[in-house]
C-alpha positions as CSV (number, residue, x, y, z in Angstrom):
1,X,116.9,89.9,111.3
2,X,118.7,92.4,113.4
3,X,117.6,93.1,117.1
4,X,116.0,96.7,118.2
5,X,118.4,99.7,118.3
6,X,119.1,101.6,121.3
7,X,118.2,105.6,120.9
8,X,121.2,106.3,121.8
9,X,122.8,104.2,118.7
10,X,119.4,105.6,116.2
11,X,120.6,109.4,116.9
12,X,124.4,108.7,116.2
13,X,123.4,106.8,113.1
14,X,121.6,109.4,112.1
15,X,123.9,112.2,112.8
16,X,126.6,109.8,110.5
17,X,124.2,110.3,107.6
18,X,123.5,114.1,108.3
19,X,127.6,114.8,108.0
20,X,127.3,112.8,105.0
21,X,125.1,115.1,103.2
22,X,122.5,111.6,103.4
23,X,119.5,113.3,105.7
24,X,118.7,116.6,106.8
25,X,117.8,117.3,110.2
26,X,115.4,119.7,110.9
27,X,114.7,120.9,114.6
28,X,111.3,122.1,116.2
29,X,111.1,124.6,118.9
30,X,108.4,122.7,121.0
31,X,107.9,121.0,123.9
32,X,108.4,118.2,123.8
33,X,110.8,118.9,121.5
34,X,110.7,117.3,118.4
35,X,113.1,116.5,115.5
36,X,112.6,115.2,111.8
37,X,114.6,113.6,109.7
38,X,114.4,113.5,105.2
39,X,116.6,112.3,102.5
40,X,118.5,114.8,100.8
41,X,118.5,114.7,97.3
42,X,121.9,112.8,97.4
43,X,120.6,110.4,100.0
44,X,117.5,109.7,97.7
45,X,120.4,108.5,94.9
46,X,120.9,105.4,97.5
47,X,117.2,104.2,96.5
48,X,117.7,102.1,93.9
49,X,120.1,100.1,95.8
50,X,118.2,100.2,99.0
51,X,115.1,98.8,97.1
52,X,117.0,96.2,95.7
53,X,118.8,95.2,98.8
54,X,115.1,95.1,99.6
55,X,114.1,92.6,97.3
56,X,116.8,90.1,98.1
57,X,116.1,90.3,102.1
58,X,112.2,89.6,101.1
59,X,113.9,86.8,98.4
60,X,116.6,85.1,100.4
61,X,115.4,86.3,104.3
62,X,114.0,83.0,104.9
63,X,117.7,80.9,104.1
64,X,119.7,83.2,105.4
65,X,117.1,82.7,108.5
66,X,117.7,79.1,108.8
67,X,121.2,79.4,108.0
68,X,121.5,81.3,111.7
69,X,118.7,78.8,113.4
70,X,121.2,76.0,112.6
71,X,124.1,77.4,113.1
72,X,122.7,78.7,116.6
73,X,121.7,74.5,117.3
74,X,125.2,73.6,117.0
75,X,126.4,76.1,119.1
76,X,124.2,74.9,121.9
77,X,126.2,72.2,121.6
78,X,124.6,69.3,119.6
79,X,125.4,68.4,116.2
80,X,127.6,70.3,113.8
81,X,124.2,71.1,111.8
82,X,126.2,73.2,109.0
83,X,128.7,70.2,108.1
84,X,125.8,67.6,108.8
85,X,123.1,69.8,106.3
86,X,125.7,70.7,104.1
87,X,125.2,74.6,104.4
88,X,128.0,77.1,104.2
89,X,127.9,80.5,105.5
C-alpha cells in the first residue's frame, strides 16, 4: 500500500531502530562492502504485534484499498464517491 523507499530513507530508518536497541548492525570489511541487519532480542519483543498488524493488512488490505481508489476518483474531480458510497475514512 505504500510506494518504494528511497535508500537513502531505508538506511536512516534503519539507523532509528539501531539507536533504539531494535536491530543490530553488523559491518563487513569487503568490497563491495556489505552490511547486515538482525533483530535484537528487544526488537524480536515487537513480533507479536508486527504479526498481528499483519493479519489485519492481509484481513482488511483490500477495503482500506478501495477506500483510497474512491477517494482518489473524487479527487480527479468527479463525484464525491465517499459521501455518494457512504464510506468514511
Amino acid at each position: 500500500m505504500t510506494g518504494p523507499i528511497t535508500q537513502k530513507e531505508l538506511t536512516k530508518r534503519l539507523r532509528e531502530l539501531e539507536r533504539s536497541g531494535l536491530v543490530h548492525r553488523q559491518v563487513y570489511a569487503e568490497v563491495p562492502p556489505r552490511v547486515e541487519y538482525r533483530l535484537t532480542d528487544l526488537g524480536g519483543t515487537l513480533m507479536p504485534a508486527l504479526e498481528a498488524f499483519s493479519a489485519w493488512a492481509d484481513k482488511y488490505g483490500p477495503a482500506v484499498g478501495e477506500h483510497r481508489r474512491r477517494a482518489a476518483v473524487g479527487r480527479d474531480g468527479s463525484e464525491d464517491s465517499q459521501s455518494k458510497s457512504g464510506l468514511r475514512p
